[in-house]
mmCIF file of the C-alpha atoms, coordinates in Angstrom:
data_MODEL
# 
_entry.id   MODEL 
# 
loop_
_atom_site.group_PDB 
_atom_site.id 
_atom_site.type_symbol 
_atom_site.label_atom_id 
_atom_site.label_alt_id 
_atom_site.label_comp_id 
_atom_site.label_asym_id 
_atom_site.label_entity_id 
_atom_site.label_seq_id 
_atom_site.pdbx_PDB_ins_code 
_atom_site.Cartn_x 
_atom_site.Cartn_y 
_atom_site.Cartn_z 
_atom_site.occupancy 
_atom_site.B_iso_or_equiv 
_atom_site.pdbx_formal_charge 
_atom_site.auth_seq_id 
_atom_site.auth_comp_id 
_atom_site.auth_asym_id 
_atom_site.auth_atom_id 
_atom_site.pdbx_PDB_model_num 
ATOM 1  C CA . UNK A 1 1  ? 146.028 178.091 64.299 1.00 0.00 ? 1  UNK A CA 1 
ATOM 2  C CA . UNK A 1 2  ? 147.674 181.543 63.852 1.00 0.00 ? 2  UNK A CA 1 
ATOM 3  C CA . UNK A 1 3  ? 145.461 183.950 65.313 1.00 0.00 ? 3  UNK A CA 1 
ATOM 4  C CA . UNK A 1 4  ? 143.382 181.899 67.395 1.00 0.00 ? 4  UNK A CA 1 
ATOM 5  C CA . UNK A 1 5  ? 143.175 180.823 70.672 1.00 0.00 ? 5  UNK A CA 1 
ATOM 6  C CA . UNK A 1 6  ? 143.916 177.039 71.853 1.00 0.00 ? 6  UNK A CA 1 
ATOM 7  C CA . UNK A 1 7  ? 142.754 175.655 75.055 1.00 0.00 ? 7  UNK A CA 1 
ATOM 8  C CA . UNK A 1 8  ? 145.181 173.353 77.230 1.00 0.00 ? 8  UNK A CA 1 
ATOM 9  C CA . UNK A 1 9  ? 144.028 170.199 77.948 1.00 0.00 ? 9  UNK A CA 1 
ATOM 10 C CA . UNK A 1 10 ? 142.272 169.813 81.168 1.00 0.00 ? 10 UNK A CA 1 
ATOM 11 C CA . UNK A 1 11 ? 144.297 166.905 82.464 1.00 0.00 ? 11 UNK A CA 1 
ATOM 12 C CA . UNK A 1 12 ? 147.060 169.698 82.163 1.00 0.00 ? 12 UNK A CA 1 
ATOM 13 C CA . UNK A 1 13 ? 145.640 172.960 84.270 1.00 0.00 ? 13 UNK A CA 1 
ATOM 14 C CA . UNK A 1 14 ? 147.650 176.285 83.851 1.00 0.00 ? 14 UNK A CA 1 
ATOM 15 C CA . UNK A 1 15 ? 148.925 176.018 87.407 1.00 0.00 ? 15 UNK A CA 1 
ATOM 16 C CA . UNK A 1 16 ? 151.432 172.981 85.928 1.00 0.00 ? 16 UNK A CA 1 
ATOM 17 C CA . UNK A 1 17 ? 153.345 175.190 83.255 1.00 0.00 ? 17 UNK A CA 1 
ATOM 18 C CA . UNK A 1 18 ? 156.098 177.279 85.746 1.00 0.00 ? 18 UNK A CA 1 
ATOM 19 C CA . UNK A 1 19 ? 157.731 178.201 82.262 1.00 0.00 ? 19 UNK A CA 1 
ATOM 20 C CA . UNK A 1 20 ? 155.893 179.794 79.103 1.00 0.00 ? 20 UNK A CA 1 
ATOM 21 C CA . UNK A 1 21 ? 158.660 180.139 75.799 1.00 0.00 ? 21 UNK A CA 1 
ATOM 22 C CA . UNK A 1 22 ? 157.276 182.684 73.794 1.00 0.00 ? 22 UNK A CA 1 
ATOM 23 C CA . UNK A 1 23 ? 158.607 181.722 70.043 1.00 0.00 ? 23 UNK A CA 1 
ATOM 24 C CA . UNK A 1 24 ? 159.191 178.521 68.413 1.00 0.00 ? 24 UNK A CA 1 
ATOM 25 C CA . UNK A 1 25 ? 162.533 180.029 66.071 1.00 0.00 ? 25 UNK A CA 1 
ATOM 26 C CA . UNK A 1 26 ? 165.706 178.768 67.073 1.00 0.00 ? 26 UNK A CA 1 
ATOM 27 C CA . UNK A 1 27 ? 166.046 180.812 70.015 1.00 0.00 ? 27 UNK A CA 1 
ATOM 28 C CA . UNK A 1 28 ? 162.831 179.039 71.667 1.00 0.00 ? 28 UNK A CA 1 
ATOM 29 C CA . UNK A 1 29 ? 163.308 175.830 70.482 1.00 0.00 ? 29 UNK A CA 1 
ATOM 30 C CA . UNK A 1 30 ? 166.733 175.492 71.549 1.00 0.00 ? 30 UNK A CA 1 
ATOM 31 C CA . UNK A 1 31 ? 165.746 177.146 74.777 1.00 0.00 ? 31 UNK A CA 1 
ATOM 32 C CA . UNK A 1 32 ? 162.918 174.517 75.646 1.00 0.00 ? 32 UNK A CA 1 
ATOM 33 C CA . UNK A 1 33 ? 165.380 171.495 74.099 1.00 0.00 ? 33 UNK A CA 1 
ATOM 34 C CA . UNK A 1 34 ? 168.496 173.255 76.703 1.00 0.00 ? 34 UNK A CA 1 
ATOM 35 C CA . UNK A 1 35 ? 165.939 172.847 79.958 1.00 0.00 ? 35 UNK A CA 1 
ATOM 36 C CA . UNK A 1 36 ? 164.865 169.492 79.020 1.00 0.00 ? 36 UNK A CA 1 
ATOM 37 C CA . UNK A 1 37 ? 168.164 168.379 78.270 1.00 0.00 ? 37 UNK A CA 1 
ATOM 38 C CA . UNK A 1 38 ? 169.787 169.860 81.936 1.00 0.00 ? 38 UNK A CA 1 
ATOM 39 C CA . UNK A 1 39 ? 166.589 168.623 83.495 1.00 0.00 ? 39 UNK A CA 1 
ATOM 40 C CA . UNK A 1 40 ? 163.504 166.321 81.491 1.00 0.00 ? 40 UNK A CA 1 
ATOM 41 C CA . UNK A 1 41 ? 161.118 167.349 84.468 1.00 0.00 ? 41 UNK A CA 1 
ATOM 42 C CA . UNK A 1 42 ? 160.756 170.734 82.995 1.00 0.00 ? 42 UNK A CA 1 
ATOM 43 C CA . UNK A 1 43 ? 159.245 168.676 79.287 1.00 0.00 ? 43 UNK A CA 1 
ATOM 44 C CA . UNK A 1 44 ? 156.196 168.505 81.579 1.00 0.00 ? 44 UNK A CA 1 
ATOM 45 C CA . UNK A 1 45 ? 155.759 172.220 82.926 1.00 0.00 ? 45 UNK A CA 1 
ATOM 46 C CA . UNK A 1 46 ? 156.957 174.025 80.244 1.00 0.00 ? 46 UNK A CA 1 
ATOM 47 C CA . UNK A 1 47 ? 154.635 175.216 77.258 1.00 0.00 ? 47 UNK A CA 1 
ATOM 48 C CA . UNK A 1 48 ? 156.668 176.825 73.753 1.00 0.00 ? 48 UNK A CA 1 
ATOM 49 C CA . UNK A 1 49 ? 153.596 179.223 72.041 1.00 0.00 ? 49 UNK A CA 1 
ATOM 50 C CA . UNK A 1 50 ? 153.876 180.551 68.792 1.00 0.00 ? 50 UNK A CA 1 
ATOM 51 C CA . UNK A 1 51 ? 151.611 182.463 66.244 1.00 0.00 ? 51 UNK A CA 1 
ATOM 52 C CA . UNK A 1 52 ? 152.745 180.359 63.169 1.00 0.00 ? 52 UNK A CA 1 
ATOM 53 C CA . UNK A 1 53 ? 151.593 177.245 62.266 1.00 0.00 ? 53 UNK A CA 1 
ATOM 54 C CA . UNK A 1 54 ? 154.622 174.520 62.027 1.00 0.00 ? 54 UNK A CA 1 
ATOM 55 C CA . UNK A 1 55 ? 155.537 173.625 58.982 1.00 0.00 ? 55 UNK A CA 1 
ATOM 56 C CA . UNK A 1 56 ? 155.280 176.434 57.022 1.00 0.00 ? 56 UNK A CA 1 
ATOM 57 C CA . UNK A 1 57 ? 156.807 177.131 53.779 1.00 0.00 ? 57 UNK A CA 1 
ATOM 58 C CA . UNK A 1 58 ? 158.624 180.195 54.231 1.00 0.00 ? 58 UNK A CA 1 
ATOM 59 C CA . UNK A 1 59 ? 162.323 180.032 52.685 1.00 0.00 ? 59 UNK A CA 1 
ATOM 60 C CA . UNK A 1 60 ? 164.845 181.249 55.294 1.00 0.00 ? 60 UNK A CA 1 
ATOM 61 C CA . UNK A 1 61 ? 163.362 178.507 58.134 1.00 0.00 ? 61 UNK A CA 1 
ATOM 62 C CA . UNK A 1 62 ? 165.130 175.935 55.476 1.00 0.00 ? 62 UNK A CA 1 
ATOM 63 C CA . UNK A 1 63 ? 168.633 177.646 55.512 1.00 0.00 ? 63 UNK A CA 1 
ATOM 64 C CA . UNK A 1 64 ? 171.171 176.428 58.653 1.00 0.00 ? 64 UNK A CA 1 
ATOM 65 C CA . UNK A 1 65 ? 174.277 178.755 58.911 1.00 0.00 ? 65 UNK A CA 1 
ATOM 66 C CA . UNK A 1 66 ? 177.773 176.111 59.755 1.00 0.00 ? 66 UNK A CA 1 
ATOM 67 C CA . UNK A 1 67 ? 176.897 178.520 63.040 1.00 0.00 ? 67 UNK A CA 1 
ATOM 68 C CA . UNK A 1 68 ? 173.955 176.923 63.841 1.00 0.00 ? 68 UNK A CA 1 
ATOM 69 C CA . UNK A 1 69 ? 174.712 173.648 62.819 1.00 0.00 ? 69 UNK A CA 1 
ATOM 70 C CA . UNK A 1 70 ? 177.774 173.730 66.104 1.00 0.00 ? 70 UNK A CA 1 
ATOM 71 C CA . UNK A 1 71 ? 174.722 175.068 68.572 1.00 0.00 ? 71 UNK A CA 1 
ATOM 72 C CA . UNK A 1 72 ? 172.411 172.079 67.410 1.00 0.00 ? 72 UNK A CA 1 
ATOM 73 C CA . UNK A 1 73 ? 175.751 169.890 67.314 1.00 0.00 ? 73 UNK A CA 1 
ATOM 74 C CA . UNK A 1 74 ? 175.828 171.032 71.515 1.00 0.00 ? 74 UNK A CA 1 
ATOM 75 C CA . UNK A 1 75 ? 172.481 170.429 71.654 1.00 0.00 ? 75 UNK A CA 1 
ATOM 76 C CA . UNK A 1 76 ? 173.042 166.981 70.724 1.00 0.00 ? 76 UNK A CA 1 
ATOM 77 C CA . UNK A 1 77 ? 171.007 167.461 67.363 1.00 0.00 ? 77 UNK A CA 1 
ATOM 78 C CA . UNK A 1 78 ? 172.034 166.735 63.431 1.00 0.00 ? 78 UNK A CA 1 
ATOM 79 C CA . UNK A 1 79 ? 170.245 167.682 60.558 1.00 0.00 ? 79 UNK A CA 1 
ATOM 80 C CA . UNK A 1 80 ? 171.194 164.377 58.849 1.00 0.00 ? 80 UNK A CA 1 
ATOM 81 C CA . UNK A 1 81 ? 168.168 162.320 58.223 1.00 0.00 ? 81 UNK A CA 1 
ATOM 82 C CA . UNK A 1 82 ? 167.678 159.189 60.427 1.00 0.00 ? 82 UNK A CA 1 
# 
């Protein structure tokens, strides 16, 4: 959907999103998964937009520094497969 517009769904009207994260890297992600986390009302008035298309096959979104892996760690995530 890069490049193109997507309409929300109208049982969801713009007036419900109070927070718009623009950005799905790690910043945004672990931005949207922090407020959820601290409090899961914001899962429902929060919207993460992006111009990529998720997956994608570009090389360094498959590379975790030992950096990273502590802030996903805190964020209570793993990158072990369940």
């Amino acid at each position: 959907m890069a490049g193109k517009s997507v309409q929300l769904p109208a049982d969801r009207p713009v007036e419900t999103i109070d927070v718009a994260i623009v950005g799905s890297g790690p910043a945004g992600i672990s931005t949207a998964l922090h407020l959820v986390q601290r409090d899961p009302a914001w899962a429902g008035r929060m919207v993460v937009i992006d111009k990529a298309v998720h997956p994608r096959d570009k090389l360094c979104g498959g590379g975790v520094t030992h950096l990273g892996q502590n802030v996903l760690a805190r964020l209570g995530l793993s990158l072990e497969p369940t």
